[in-house]
C-alpha positions in Angstrom: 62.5 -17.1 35.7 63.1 -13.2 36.5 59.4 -13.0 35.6 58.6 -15.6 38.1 61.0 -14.6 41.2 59.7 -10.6 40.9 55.5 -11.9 40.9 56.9 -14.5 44.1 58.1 -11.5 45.9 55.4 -9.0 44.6 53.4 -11.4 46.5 55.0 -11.9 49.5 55.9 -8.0 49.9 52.1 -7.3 49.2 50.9 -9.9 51.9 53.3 -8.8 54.6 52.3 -4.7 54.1 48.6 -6.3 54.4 49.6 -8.5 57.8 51.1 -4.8 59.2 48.9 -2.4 58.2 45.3 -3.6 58.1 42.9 -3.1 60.9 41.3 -5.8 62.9 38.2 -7.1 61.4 37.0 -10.7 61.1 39.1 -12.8 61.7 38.8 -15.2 58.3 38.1 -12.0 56.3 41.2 -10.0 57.3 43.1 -13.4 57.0 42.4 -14.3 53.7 43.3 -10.3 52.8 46.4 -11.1 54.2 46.8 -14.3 51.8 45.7 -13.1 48.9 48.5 -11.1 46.9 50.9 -14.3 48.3 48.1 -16.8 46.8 48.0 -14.3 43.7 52.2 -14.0 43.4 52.1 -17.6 43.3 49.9 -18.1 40.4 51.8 -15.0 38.7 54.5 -16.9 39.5 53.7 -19.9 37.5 52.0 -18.0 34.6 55.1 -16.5 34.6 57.5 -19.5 34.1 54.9 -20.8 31.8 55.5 -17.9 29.5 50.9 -17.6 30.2 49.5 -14.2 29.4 49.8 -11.8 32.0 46.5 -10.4 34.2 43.6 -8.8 31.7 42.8 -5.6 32.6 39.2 -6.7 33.6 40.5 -9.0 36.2 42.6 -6.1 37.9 39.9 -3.8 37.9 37.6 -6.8 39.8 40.6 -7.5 42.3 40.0 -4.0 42.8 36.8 -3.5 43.9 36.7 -7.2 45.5 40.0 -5.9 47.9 37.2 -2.7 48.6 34.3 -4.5 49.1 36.0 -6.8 51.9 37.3 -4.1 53.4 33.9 -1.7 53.9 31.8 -4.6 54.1 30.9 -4.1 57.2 30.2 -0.4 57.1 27.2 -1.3 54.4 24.8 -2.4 57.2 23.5 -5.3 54.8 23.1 -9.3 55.9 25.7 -11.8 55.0 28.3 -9.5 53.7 31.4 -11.2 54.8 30.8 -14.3 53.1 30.2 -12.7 49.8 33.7 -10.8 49.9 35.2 -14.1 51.0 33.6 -15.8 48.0 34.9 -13.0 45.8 38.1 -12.6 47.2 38.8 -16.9 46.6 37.2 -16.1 43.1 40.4 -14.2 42.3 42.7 -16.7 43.1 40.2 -19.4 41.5 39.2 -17.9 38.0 43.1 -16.9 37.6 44.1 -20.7 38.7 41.6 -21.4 35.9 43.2 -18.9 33.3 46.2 -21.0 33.6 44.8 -24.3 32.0 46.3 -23.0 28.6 49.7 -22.6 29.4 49.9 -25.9 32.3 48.7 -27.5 29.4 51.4 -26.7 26.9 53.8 -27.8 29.9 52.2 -31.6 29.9 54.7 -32.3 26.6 57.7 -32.1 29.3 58.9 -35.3 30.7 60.7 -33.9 33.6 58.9 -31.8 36.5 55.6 -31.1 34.3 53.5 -31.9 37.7 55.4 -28.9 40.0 53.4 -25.9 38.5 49.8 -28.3 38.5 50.8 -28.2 42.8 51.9 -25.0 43.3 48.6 -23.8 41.5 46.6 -25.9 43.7 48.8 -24.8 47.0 47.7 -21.3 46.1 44.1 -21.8 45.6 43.5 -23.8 49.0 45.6 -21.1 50.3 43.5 -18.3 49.8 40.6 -20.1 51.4 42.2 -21.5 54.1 42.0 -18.5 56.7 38.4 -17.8 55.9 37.9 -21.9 56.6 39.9 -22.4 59.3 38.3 -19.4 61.5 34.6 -20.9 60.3 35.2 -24.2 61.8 37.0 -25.7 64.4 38.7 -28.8 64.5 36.6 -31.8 64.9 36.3 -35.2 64.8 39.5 -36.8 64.7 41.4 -33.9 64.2 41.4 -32.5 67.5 43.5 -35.9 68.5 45.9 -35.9 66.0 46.8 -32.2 67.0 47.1 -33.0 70.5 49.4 -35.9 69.7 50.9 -33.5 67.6 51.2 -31.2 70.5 52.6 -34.2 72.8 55.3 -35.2 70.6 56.6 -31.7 70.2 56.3 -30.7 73.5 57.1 -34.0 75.8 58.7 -35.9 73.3 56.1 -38.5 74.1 52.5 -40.1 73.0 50.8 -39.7 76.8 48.2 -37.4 76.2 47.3 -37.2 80.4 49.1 -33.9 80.5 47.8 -32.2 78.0 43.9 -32.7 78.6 45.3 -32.1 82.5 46.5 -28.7 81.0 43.5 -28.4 78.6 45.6 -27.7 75.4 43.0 -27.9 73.3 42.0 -24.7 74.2 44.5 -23.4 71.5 42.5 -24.9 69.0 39.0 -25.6 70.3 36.4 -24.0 72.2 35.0 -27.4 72.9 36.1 -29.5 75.6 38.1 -32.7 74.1 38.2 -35.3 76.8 39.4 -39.3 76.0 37.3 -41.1 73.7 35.9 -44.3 75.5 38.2 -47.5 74.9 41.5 -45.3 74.8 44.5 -47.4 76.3 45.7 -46.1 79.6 49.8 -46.7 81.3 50.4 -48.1 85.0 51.5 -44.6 86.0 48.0 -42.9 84.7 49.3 -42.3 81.2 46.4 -41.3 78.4 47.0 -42.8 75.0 45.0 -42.3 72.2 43.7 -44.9 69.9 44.8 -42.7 66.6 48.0 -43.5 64.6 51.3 -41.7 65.2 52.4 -41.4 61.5 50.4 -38.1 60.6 51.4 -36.9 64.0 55.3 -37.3 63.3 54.0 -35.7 59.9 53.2 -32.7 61.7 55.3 -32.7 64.2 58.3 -30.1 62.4 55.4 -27.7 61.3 53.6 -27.7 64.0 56.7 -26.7 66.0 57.1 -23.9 63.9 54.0 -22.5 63.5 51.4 -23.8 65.8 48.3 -24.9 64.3 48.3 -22.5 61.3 52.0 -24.6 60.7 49.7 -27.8 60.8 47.2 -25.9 58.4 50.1 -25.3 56.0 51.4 -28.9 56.1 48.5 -30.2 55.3 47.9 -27.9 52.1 51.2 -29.0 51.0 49.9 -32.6 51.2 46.3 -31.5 49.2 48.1 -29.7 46.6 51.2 -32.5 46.3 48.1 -35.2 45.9 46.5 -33.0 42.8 49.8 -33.5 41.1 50.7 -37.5 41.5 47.2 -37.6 40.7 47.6 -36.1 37.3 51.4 -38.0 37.0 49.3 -41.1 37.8 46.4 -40.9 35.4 49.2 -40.0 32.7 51.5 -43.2 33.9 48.4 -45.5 33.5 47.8 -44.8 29.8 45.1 -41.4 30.1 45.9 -39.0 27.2 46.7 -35.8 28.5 43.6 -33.8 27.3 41.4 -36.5 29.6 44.6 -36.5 32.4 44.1 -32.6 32.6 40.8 -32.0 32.7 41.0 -34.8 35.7 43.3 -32.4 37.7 40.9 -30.0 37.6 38.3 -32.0 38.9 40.5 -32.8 41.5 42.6 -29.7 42.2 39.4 -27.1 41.9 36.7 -29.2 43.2 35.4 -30.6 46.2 36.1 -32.8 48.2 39.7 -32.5 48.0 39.4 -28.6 48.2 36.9 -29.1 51.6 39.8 -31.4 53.2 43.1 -29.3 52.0 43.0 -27.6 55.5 41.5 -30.6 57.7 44.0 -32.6 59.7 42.6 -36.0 58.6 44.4 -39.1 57.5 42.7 -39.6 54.5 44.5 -37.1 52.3 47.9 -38.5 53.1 46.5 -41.6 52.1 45.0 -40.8 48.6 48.9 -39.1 48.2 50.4 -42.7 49.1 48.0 -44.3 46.9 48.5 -41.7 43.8 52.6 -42.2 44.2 52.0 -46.2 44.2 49.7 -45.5 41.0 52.5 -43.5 39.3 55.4 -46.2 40.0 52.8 -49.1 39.0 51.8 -47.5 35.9 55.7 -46.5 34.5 56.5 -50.0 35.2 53.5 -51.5 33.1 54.8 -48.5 30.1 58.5 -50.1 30.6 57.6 -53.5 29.9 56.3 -55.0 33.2 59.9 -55.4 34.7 60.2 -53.9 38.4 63.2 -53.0 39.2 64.8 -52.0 42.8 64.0 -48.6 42.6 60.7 -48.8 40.9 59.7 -52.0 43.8 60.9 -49.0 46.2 58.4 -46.3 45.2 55.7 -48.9 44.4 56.2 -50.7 47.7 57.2 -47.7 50.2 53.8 -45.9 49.8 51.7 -49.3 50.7 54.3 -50.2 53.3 52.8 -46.6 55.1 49.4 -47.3 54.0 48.0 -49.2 57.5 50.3 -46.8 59.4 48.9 -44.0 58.9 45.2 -46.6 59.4 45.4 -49.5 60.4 42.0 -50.0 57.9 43.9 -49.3 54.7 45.8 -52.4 54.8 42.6 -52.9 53.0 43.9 -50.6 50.2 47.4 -51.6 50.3 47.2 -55.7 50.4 45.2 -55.6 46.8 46.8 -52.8 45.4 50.1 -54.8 45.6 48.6 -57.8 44.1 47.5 -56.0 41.0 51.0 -54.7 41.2 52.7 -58.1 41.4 50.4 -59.8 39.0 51.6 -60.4 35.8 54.7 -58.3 36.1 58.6 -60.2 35.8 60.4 -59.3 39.1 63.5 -61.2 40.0 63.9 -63.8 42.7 66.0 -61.7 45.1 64.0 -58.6 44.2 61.1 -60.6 44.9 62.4 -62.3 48.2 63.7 -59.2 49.8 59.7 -57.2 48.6 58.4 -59.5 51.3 60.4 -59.8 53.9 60.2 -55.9 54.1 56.6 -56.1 53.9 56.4 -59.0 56.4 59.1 -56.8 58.9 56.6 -53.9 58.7 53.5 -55.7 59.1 54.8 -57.9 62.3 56.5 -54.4 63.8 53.1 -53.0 63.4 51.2 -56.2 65.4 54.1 -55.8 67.8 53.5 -52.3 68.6 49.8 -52.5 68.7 50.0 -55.3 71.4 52.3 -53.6 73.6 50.6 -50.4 73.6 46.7 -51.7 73.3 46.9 -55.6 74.7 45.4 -56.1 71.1 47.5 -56.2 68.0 44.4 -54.8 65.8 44.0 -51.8 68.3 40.5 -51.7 69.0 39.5 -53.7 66.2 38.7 -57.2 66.2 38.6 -60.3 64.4 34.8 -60.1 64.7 35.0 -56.6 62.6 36.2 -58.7 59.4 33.0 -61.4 59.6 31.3 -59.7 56.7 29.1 -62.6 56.1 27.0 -61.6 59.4 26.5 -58.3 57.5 23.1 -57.2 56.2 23.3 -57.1 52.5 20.8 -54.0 53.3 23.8 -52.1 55.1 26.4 -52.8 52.2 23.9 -51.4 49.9 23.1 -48.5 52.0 26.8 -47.8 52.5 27.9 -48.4 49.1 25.2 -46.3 47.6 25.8 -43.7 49.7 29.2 -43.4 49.3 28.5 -41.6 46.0 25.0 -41.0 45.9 24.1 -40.0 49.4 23.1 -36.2 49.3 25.3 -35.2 52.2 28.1 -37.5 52.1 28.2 -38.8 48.6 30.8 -38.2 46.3 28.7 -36.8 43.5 27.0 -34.7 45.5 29.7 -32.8 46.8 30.8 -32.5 43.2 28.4 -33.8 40.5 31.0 -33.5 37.9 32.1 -36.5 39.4 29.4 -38.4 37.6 32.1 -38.8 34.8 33.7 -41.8 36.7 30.8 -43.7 35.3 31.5 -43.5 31.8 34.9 -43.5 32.5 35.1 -46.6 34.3 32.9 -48.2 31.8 35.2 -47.3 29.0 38.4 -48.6 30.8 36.4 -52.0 31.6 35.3 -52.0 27.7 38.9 -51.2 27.1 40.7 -54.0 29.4 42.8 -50.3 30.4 45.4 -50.5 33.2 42.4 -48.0 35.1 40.0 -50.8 35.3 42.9 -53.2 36.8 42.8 -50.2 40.3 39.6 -49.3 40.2 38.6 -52.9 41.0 41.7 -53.0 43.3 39.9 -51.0 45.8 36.8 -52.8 45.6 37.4 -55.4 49.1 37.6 -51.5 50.6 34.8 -50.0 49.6 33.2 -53.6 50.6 34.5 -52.9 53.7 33.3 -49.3 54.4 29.9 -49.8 53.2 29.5 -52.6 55.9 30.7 -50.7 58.7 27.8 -48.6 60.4 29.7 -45.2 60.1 30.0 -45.7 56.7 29.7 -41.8 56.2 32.7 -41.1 57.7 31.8 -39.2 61.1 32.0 -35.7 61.4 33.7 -34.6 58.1 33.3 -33.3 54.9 31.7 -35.9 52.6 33.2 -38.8 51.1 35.8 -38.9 53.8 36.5 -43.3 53.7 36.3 -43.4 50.1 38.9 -40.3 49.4 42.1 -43.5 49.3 40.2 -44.2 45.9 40.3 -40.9 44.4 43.6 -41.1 42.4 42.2 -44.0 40.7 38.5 -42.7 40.3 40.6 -39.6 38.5 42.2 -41.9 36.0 38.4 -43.2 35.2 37.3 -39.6 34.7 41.0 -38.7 32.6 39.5 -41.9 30.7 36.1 -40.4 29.4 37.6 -36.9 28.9 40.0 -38.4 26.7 38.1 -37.6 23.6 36.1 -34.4 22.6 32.8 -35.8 23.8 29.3 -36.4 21.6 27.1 -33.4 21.8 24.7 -35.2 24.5 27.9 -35.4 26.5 28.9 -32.0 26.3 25.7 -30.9 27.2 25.7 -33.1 30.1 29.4 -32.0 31.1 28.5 -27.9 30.9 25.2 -29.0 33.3 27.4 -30.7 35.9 30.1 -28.5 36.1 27.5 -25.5 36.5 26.0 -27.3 39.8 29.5 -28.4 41.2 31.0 -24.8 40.8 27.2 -23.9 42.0 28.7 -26.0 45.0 31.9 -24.4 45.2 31.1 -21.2 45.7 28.4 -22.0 48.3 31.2 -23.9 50.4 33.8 -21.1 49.4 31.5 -18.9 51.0 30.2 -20.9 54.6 32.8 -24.0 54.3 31.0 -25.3 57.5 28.3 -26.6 54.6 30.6 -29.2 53.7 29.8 -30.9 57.0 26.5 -32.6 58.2 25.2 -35.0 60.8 23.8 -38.2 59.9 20.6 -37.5 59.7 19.6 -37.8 56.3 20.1 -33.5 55.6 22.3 -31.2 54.6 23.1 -27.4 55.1 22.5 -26.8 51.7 19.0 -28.9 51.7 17.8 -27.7 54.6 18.4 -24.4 53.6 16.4 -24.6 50.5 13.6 -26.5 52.4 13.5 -23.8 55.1 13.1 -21.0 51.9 10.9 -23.0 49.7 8.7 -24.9 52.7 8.8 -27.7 50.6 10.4 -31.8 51.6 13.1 -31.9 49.0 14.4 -34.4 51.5 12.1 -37.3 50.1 13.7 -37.0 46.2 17.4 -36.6 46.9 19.2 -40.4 47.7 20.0 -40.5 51.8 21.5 -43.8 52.8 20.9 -42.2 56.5 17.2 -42.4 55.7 16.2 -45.1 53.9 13.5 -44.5 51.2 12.9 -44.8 47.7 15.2 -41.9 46.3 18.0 -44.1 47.1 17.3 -46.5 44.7 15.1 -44.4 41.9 17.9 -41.4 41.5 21.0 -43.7 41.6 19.1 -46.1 38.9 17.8 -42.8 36.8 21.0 -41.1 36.8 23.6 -43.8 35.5 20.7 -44.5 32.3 20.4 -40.9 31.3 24.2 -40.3 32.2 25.1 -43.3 30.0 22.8 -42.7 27.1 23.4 -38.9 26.8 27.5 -40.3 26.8 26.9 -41.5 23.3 23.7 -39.7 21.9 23.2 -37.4 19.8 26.4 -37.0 18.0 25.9 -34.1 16.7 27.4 -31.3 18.9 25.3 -28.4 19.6 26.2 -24.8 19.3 27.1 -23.7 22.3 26.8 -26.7 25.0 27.3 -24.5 27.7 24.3 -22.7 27.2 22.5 -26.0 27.1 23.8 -27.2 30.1 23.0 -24.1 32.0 19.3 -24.7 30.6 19.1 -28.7 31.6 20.2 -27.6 35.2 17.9 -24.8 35.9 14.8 -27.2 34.1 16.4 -29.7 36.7 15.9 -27.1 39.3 12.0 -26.4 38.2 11.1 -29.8 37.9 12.7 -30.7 41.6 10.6 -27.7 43.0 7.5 -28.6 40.8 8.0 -32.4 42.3 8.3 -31.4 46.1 5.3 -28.9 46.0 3.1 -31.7 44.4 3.7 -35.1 45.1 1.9 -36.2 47.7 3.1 -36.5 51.0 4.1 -39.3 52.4 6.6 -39.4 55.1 7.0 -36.6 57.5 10.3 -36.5 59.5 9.6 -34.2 61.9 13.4 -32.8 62.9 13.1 -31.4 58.8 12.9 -27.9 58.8 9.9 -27.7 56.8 7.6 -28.5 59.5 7.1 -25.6 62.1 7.5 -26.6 65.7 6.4 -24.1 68.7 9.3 -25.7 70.8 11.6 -28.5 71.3 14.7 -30.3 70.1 15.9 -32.4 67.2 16.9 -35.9 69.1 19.3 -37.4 69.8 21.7 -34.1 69.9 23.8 -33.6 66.7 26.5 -34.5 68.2 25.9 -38.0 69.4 28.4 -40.4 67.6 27.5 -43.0 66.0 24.0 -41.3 65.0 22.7 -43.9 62.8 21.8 -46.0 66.3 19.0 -43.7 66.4 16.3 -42.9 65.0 16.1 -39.2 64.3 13.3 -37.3 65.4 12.1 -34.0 67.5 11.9 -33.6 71.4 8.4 -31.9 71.9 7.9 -30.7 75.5 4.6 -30.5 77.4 2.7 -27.9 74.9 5.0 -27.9 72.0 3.6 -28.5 68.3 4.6 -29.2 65.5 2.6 -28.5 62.4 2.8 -28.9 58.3 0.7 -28.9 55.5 0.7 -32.4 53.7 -0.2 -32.4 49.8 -3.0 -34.8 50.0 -2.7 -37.6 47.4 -6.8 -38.6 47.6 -9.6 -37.7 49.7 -9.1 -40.3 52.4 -6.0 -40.9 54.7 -4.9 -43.4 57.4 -2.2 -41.5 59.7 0.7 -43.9 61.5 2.8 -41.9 64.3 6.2 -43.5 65.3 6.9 -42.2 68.6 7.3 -42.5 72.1 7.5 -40.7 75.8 10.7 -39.0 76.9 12.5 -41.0 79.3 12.0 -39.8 82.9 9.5 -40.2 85.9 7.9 -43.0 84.3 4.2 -41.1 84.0 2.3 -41.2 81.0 2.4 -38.7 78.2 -0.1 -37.8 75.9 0.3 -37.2 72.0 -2.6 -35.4 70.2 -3.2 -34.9 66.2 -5.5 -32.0 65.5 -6.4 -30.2 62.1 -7.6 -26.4 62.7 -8.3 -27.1 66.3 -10.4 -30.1 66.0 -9.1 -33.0 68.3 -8.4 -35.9 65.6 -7.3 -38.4 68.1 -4.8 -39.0 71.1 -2.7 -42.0 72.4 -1.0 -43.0 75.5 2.4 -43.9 76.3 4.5 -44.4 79.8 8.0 -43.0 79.6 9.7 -46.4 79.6 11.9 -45.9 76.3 9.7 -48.5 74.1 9.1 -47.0 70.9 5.3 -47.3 69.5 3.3 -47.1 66.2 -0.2 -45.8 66.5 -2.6 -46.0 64.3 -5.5 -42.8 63.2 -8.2 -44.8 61.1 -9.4 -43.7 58.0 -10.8 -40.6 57.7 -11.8 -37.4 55.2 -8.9 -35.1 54.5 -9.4 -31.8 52.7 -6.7 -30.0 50.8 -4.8 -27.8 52.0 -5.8 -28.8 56.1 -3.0 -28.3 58.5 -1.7 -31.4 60.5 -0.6 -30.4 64.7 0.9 -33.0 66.1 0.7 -31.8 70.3 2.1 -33.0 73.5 -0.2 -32.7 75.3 -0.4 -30.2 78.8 -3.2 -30.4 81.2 -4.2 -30.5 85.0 -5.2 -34.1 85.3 -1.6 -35.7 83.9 2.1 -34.4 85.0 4.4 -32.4 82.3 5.9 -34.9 80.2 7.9 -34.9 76.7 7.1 -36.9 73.5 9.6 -37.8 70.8 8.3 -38.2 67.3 10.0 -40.2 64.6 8.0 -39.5 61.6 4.0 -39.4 60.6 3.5 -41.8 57.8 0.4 -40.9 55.9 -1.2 -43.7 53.2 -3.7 -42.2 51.2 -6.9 -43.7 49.7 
């Protein structure tokens, strides 16, 4: 413990000499300097009480020259310095979080506080990105509402909001205006409320008091790092060994997306916390014989109780959690009796509230929002797909380690395990999500509507680590934790990656499209733009990921190095596929199709984007151009597109190849959108496609907007 207290104020001595005596710089950069021996005496701290091996010499020496290269970075006159010595400077506090597995491991035997140091760990890693984060991006979304209630009830003692856009608040926060969203409730006397739930507000309402919106920051870390550790208490309380439960935590603690939303003021975090803690009381009293008592009932029922406060949606959530709770289990009569007329005082409280403030006891929802069976069967498949597969907003593709819930959840079902009893118990949920429109979650980091379920998608992945794995497995393990701390770093280093706009790209895809001027777009799954990806990889993936679970046994040498090899021959095969498959499908807002001038439309930050379809503003004399791979010599070309809206003349859209006038078509600017037809004709490889509005004496300017160029070749 002497150990432990000197590294704690090692830390904070070493952070507070940093706050007084660096010199302005970036403002992320200098803060995470400032961080970083605090972040570091924490996990000294730790190792420390954990009797772990102190620091190697090695890893001094590259704190060293990591501290140096943040600080001269930007005397070396070189691109993109800052975010490498962010990324380094979070690699010291990650690879040491990391060199602790050993001795948090040991501490798993404990029956008593085992889960504190698996937090505080996890509190220091998020902290020593958090500076570099925050001053990336600002709050968006929802968040800049909750901070503003926030701001209200510190400052008013109230939830109207009408003084604080009056006195712009958000400025403290924002540079972009926050105004009321449409559909807000509104007082007699001109009060503003906001349609968002007080219960994270009052959350933050101490810290933010205290320290402002960094205080907020803080809170919220404490939440991410306190959800890492029910997490692991709740994958050990529902039968997970704790080989599987630990390697789980890590996925959890050290990847995204709960590392993406430690610093976000979202709701959903809290919620996967309420979740885990319901998890943890559910699963001790299943391991003491299926009797709830008071005090068990109490930590099983309190956290669902605050479930639909915190959203009103995750009543969804809490309603079948506690009937896989209450099923099966002995509870007494009186216990029983006074379970639901708690839950029953909470749940009419909350309708009574609603209606007084809204005139609606659902808020803005309606009864209408719950007729599922007027749903598409299309949009629950698109939704649910994407949820996990969707390459900006999927769960495995913001980590791919998460593949493991399959095998997991397959074991558990295979196994009749306690896990398979809550996975299914958030399956009405994820119904739920899928069918909404904004199934992505808005402007967040990915996987924001299905982060509720990550305590119990944990448990699945605790479940198929819970043995050493077949050789195939280990193989396919080392390949996907190579690409998800591929991911890391790349967020680690420009966190405002881990947000997109529902357009069917990402940062990270369009930046490899842009290098390589190739449509990776077309063979990663987007349940934004539907086409075949979204069922071929999702279909491809769960065989191969299923198969190589069991075969070969045999284990090979060193898996690692295998799974570094199967990754970069995944790489080579995905740049081999977009270079020469043929094309089919241009979208022309994808950054591998040059355009003189013009706009993607609608703007990125339209809600609700999925109205639209996406597509590129091309003023009077704009191009765009590309280079299809021609799949035969013969090709019919379809254009979905139509004129800007505006003055009600008619525009002009030309196709050319190397000057030569292909065809042309005619539309008035009315709004209708149109597909027109080029007939078959010869296409050489290699010939450009230009796709012009056309500019000329006889017709006024206009604008075109082009969906996509669909090209069938014969």
């Amino acid at each position: 413990m002497r150990r432990a207290l000197v590294a704690l104020a090692t830390g904070a001595a070493g952070s507070a000499l940093a706050a007084a005596a660096l010199p302005p710089g970036p403002e992320g950069l200098r803060g995470t300097l400032v961080v970083l021996p605090l972040a570091l005496g924490l996990l000294g701290a730790v190792g420390a009480a954990l009797g772990a091996r102190p620091w190697p010499l090695e890893e001094r020496v590259a704190a060293l020259f990591a501290v140096l290269f943040a600080l001269g970075q930007d005397r070396l006159g070189l691109p993109a310095t800052a975010p490498l010595a962010a990324l380094a400077l979070f690699a010291l506090a990650f690879v040491r979080a990391v060199r602790l597995l050993p001795a948090l491991a040991r501490g798993l035997a404990r029956r008593s506080g085992r889960a504190l140091p698996f937090g505080v760990v996890a509190f220091a890693v998020y902290l020593a990105l958090l500076p570099w984060a925050d001053a990336a991006r600002a709050p968006n979304g929802d968040e800049p509402y909750y901070l503003l209630l926030t701001e209200s009830l510190v400052s008013d003692l109230d939830i109207d909001l009408a003084d604080e856009y009056a006195s712009e608040a958000w400025r403290a926060f924002s540079e972009r205006p926050v105004a009321p969203q449409a559909g807000d409730p509104t007082g007699p006397a001109g009060e503003v409320f906001s349609r968002h739930e007080l219960f994270l507000p009052l959350l933050l309402a101490p810290f933010w008091a205290a320290g402002g919106l960094l205080g907020a920051r803080l809170a919220m870390l404490g939440v991410a790092a306190a959800l890492t550790a029910a997490t692991l208490e709740a994958a050990l309380a529902l039968g997970a060994s704790r080989r599987g439960s630990l390697r789980a935590w890590m996925l959890v603690a050290l990847a995204p997306p709960v590392v993406t939303f430690s610093y976000q003021v979202w709701v959903e975090v809290p919620a996967a916390l309420l979740v885990a803690l319901a998890l943890v009381a559910w699963g001790r009293m299943r391991a003491e014989g299926g009797r709830w008592t008071a005090l068990r009932a109490a930590a099983f029922g309190v956290p669902l109780v605050l479930l639909p406060l915190l959203k009103l949606r995750l009543l969804a959530v809490a309603v079948p959690l506690a009937v896989v709770g209450l099923a099966g289990a002995r509870v007494r009569r009186g216990l029983g009796l006074a379970a639901a007329a708690a839950v029953a005082l909470a749940g009419i409280s909350l309708l009574v509230v609603n209606g007084l403030v809204w005139g609606n006891p659902l808020r803005m929802h309606g009864l209408a929002d719950l007729a599922l069976f007027d749903v598409p069967l299309s949009r629950f498949a698109h939704g649910g797909i994407g949820l996990f597969f969707d390459g900006a907003f999927g769960l495995f593709a913001a980590a791919p380690l998460w593949l493991l819930v399959l095998p997991g959840a397959a074991r558990a079902v295979a196994r009749r395990s306690p896990v398979a009893l809550a996975l299914a118990a958030f399956a009405p949920y994820l119904v739920l999500v899928a069918s909404r429109r904004e199934w992505y979650g808005g402007w967040s980091p990915p996987f924001r509507y299905g982060l509720v379920a990550l305590p119990a998608l944990a448990a699945a992945v605790a479940v198929a680590m819970a043995r050493r794995p077949s050789g195939g497995a280990r193989v396919v393990v080392a390949g996907l934790a190579g690409a998800t701390a591929l991911r890391l770093a790349a967020l680690a280093a420009e966190p405002g990656w881990a947000f997109s706009f529902a357009d069917g790209r990402s940062a990270l895809l369009d930046l490899a499209t842009s290098r390589y001027a190739a449509d990776f777009a077309r063979l990663l799954p987007s349940a934004v733009r539907a086409q075949p990806a979204l069922w071929i990889v999702p279909a491809v993936t769960c065989c191969l990921l299923l198969v190589a679970w069991r075969w070969p046994r045999r284990r090979p040498r060193d898996a690692a190095s295998a799974g570094v090899a199967a990754l970069l021959a995944a790489w080579v095969l995905l740049l081999l596929a977009a270079h020469r498959l043929p094309t089919g499908v241009a979208e022309l807002e994808d950054p591998w199709i040059s355009k003189s001038r013009g706009a993607s439309w609608p703007g990125r930050w339209v809600p609700d984007r999925t109205r639209f379809p996406g597509g590129w503003y091309l003023p009077a004399g704009a191009e765009a151009r590309f280079v299809p791979r021609a799949g035969g010599e013969r090709v019919v070309i379809d254009v979905r597109w139509r004129a800007a809206e505006g003055g009600g003349e008619p525009v002009r859209l030309e196709l050319r190849s190397r000057g030569e006038l292909l065809g042309s078509f005619v539309a008035r600017s009315d709004g209708t959108w149109r597909g027109d037809r080029l007939a078959a004709r010869d296409w050489p490889a290699g010939a450009p496609l230009e796709i012009r509005c056309a500019q000329d004496a006889a017709r006024p300017a206009g604008a075109a907007i082009v969906d996509r160029v669909e090209l069938a070749w014969r």
